[in-house]
C-alpha positions as CSV (number, residue, x, y, z in Angstrom):
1,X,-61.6,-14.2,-1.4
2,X,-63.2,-12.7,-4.8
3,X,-64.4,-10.0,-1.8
4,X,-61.6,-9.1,-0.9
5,X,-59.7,-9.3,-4.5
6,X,-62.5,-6.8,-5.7
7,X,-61.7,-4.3,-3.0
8,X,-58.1,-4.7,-3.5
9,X,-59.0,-3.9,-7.2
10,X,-60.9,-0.9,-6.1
11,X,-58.8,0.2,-3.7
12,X,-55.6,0.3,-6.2
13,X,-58.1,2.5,-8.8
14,X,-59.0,4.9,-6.3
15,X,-54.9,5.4,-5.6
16,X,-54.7,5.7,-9.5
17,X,-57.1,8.2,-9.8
18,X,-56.2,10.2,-6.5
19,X,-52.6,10.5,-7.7
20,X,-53.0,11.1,-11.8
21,X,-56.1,13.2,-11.3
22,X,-54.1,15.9,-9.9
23,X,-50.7,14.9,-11.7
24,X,-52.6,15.4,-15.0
25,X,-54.1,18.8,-14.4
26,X,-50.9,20.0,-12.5
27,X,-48.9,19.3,-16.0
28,X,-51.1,20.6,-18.3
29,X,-51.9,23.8,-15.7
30,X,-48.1,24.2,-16.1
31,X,-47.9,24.9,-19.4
32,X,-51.5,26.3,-19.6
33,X,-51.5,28.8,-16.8
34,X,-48.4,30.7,-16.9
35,X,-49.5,31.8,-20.5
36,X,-52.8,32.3,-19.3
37,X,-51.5,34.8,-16.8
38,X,-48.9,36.4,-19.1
39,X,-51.4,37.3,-22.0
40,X,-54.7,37.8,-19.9
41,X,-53.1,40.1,-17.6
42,X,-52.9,42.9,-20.5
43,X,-55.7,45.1,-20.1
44,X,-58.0,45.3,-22.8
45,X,-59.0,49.3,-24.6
46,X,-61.0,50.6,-27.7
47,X,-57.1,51.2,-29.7
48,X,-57.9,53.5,-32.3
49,X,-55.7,52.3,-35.9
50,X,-53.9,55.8,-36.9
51,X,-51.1,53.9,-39.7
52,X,-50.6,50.6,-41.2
53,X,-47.3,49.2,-42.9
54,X,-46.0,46.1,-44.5
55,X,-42.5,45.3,-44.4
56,X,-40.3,43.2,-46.0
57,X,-37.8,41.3,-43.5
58,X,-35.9,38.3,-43.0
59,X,-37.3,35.8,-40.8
60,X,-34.1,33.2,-39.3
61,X,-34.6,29.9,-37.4
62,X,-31.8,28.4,-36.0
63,X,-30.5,24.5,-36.4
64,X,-28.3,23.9,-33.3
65,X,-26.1,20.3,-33.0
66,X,-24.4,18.8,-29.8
67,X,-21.4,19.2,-31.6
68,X,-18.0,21.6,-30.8
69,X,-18.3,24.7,-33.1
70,X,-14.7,24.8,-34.9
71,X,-14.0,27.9,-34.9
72,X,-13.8,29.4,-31.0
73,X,-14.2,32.6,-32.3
74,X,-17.3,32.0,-34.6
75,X,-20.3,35.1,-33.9
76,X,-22.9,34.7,-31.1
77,X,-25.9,33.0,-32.2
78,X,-28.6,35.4,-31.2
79,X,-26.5,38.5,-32.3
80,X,-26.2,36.8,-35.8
81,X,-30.2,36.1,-36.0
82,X,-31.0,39.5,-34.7
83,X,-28.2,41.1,-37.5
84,X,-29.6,38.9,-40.3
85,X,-33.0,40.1,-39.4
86,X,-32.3,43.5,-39.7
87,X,-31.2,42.9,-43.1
88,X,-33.9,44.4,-45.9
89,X,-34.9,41.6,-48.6
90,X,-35.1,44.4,-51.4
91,X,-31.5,44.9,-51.0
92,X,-30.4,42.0,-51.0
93,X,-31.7,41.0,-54.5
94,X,-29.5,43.2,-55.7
95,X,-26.5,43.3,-53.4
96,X,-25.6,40.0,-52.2
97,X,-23.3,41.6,-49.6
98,X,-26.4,42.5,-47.9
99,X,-27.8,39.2,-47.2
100,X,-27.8,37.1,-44.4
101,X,-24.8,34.6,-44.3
102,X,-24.9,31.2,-45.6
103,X,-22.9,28.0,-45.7
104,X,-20.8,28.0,-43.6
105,X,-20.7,32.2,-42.9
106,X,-24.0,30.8,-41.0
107,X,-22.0,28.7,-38.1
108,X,-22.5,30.2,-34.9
109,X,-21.5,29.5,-31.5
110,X,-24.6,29.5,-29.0
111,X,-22.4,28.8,-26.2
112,X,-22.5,26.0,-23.5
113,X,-24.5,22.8,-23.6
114,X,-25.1,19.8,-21.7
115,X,-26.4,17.6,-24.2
116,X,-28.2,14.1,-23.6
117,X,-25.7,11.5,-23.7
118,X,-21.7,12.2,-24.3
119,X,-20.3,13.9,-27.0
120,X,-18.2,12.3,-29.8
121,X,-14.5,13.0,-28.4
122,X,-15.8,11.8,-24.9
123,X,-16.9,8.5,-26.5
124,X,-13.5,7.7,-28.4
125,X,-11.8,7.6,-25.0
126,X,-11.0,5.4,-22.1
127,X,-13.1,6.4,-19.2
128,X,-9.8,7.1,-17.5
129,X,-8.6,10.0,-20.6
130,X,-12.0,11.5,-21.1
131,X,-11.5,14.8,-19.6
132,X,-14.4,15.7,-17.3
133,X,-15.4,19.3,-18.5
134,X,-16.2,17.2,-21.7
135,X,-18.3,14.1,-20.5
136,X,-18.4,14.2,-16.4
137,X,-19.6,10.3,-16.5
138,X,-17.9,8.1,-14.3
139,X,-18.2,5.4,-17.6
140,X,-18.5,6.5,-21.1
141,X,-18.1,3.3,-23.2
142,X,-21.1,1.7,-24.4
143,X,-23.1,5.1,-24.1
144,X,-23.9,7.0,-21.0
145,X,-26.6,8.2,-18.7
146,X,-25.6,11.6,-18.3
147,X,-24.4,14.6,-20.2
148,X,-21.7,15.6,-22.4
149,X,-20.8,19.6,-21.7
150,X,-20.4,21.1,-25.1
151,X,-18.7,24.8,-24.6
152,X,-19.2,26.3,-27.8
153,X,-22.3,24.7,-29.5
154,X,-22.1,24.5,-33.4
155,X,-25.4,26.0,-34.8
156,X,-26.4,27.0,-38.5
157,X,-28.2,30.3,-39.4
158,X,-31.0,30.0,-42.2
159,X,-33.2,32.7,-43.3
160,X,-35.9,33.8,-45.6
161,X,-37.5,36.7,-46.6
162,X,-41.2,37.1,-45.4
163,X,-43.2,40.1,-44.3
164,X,-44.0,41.7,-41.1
165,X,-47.5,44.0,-40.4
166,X,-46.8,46.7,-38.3
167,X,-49.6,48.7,-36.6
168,X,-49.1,51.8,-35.2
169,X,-52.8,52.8,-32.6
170,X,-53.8,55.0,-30.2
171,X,-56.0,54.5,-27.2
172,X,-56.9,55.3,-23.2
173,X,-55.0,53.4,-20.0
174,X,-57.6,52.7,-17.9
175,X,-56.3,55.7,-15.9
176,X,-57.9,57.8,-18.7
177,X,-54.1,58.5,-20.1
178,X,-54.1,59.0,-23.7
179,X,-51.2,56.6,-25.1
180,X,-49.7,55.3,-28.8
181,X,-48.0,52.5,-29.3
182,X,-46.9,50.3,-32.5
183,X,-47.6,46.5,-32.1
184,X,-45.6,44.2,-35.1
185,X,-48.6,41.6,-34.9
186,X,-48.5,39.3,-37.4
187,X,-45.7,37.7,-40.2
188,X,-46.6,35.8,-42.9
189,X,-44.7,34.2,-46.1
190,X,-46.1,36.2,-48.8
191,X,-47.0,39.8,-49.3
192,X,-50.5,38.9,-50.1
193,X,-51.3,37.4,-46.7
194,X,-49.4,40.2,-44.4
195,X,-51.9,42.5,-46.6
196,X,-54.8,40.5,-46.5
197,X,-54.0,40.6,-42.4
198,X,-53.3,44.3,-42.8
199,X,-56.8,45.0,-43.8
200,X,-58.6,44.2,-40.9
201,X,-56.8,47.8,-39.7
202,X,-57.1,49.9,-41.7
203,X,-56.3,53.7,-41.2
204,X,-59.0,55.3,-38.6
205,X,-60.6,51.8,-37.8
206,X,-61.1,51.1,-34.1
207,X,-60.4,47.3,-32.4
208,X,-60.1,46.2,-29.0
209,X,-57.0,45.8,-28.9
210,X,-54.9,45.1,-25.2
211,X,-51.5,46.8,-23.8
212,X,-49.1,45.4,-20.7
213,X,-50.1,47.7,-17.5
214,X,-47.0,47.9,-16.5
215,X,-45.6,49.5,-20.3
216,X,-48.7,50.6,-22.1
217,X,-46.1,51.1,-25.1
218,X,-46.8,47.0,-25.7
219,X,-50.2,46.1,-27.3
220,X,-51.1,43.4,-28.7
221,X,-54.5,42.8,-31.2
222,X,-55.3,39.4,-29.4
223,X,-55.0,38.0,-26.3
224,X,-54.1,35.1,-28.6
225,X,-55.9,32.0,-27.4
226,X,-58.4,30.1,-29.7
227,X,-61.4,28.4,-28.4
228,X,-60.3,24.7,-29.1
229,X,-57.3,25.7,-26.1
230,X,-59.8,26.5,-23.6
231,X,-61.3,22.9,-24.8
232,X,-58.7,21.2,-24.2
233,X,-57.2,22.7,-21.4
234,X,-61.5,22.2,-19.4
235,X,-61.3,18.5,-20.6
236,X,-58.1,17.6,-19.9
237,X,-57.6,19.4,-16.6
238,X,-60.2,21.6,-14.7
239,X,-63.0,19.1,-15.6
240,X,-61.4,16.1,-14.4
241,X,-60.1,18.0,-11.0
242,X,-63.2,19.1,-10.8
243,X,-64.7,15.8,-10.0
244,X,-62.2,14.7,-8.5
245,X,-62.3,17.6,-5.7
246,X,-66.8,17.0,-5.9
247,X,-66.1,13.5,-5.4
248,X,-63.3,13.9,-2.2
249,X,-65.7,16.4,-0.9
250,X,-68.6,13.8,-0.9
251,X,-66.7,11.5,0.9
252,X,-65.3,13.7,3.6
253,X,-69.1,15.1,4.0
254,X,-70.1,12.1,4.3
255,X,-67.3,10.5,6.9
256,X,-67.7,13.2,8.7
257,X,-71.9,12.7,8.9
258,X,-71.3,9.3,10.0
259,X,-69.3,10.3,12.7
260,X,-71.4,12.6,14.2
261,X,-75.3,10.9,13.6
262,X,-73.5,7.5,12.8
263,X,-75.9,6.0,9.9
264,X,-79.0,7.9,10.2
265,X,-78.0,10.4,7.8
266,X,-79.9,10.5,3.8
267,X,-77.1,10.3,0.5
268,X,-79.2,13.0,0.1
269,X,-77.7,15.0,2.7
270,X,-74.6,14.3,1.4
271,X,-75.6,15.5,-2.5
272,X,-76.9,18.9,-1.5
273,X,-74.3,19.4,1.1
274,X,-71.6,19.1,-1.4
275,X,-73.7,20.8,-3.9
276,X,-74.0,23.8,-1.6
277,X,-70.3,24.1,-1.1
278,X,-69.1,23.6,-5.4
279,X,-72.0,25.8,-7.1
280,X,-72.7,27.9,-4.0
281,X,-69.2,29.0,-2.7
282,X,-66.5,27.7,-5.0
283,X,-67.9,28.3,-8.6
284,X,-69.1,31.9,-8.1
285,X,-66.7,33.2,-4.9
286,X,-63.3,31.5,-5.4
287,X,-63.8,30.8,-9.1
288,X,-65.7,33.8,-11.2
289,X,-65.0,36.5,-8.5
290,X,-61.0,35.8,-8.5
291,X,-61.7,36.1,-12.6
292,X,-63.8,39.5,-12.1
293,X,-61.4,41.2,-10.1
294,X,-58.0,40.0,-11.5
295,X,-58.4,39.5,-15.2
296,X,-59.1,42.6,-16.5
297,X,-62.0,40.9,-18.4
298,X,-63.7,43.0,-21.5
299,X,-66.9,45.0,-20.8
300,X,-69.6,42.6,-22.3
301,X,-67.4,39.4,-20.1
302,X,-67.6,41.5,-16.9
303,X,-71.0,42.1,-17.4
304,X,-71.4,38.5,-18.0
305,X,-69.5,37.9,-15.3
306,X,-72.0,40.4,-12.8
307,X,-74.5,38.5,-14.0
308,X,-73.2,34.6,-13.7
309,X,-71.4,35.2,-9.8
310,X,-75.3,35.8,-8.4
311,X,-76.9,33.4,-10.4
312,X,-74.5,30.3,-9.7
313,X,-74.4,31.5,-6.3
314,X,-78.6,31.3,-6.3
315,X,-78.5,27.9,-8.0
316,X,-76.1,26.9,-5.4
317,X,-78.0,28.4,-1.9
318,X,-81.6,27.9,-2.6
319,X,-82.1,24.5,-3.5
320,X,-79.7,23.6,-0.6
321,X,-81.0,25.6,2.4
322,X,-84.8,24.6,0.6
323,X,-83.7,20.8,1.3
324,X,-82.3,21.7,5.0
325,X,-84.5,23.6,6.0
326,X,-87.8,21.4,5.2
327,X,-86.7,18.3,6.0
């Protein structure tokens, strides 16, 4: 009985781990990966700095409500925030005409929402008067499982000034194409620390910098990912898959071995078998190569890279066909 309530035990683990293994990386790939492609996809180049400015601006942020905006007629939300922006702070210190609007100047409309649960009109009727574009629930009293439509959602407009670096570079496409481009890079609270960014490019100083193949005219100064996201995304993700796929391939290796030979095979078999097909084939052919060729890695990392693809590919075959071969 305790045999069998162990096995049931294990049996239930290995179903956890088999289904959250993959769950896990496949949600943290999802919000990982897609920015991983957009940003590493632009090509790295030598940019050369030829000017660099700081502006004054207005930075907005919006505070949006599941609520009916008043006033039908109230400005689009994102034309408002890209007006207000445009606005110079200089000026408006001394023409308050030319701010960005406040109080309630600053409602917007940022048109239709379903929000989370039913609105407040919806809720103050009978189920049978609630109208459906406003709260299509078949009950609303007492709160409701689905959403309330808001068609003109209220939001509020609120700005401040801050400052905005802009760089203006020139460099090569990788097609030898002499380009320039101007890259807004970096906006910070205080004049002091959009200067104190500034200096890193100064006039005539040279940084790798990275453009968009398809529009060199967008460049960027970073590919913008620190080292602690890479971290993260290894340890919470690829690592775990990883041993998740070493561990099913074991398993399968060695079902399949005691199918064929029954039980005169070594574990041993099984280690460099699976060793052979992770750090020989996968690591340096599916995993470093598809890297080398698609990344558009810098110089020194596709040296590295020249480098590593052999080397794990060495570690992998040797000490496997070494094992098979003198048995």
């Amino acid at each position: 009985m305790a045999g069998c309530a162990m096995n049931l035990i294990l049996m239930i683990i290995i179903v956890f781990v088999a289904l959250g293994v993959p769950a896990s990386f496949s949600f943290v790939a999802s919000v990982f990966i897609p920015s991983i492609a957009r940003n590493y996809n632009y090509i790295p180049a030598r940019m050369t700095v030829l000017q660099t400015n700081v502006f004054p601006r207005q930075c907005c942020h919006l505070a949006c409500f599941c609520v009916e905006v008043d006033d039908p007629s109230a400005e689009n939300c994102d034309a408002m925030r890209r007006r207000s922006e445009a606005l110079s702070p200089v000026i408006c210190s001394t023409n308050t005409s030319a701010c960005p609007p406040t109080g309630s100047a600053a409602v917007c409309n940022a048109g239709p929402l379903c929000c989370d649960s039913c609105n407040t009109t919806c809720l103050a009727m009978s189920p049978a008067e609630a109208p459906p574009c406003k709260c299509p629930c078949p009950r609303c009293s007492g709160g409701c499982s689905c959403c309330g439509r808001v068609e003109a959602r209220l939001c509020r407009l609120f700005c401040n000034p801050c400052f905005l670096t802009d760089i203006s570079v020139a460099f090569h496409d990788r097609h030898g194409t002499p380009r320039m481009a101007n890259t807004s890079s970096h906006v910070a609270d205080s004049a002091v620390d959009a200067q104190v960014y500034a200096n890193d490019f100064i006039q005539n100083s040279t940084f790798l910098g990275f453009y968009k193949p398809s529009d060199p005219s967008i460049v960027h100064t970073s590919r913008g990912y620190a080292l602690y996201d890479w971290v993260l995304f290894v340890f919470t993700a690829a690592l775990p898959l990883f041993s998740f796929g070493v561990l099913i391939t074991a398993l399968g290796i060695r079902f399949i071995l005691k199918s064929i030979v029954g039980t005169r095979y070594s574990g041993n078999t099984v280690f460099w078998a699976t060793w052979l097909i992770w750090i020989g084939i996968i690591w340096p052919f599916v995993i470093l190569l598809l890297i080398l060729e698609l990344s558009y890695p810098t110089s020194r990392a596709k040296t590295a890279l020249r480098v590593l693809i052999p080397l794990i590919a060495s570690i992998g075959w040797l000490p496997s066909l070494y094992y098979f071969f003198t048995r």
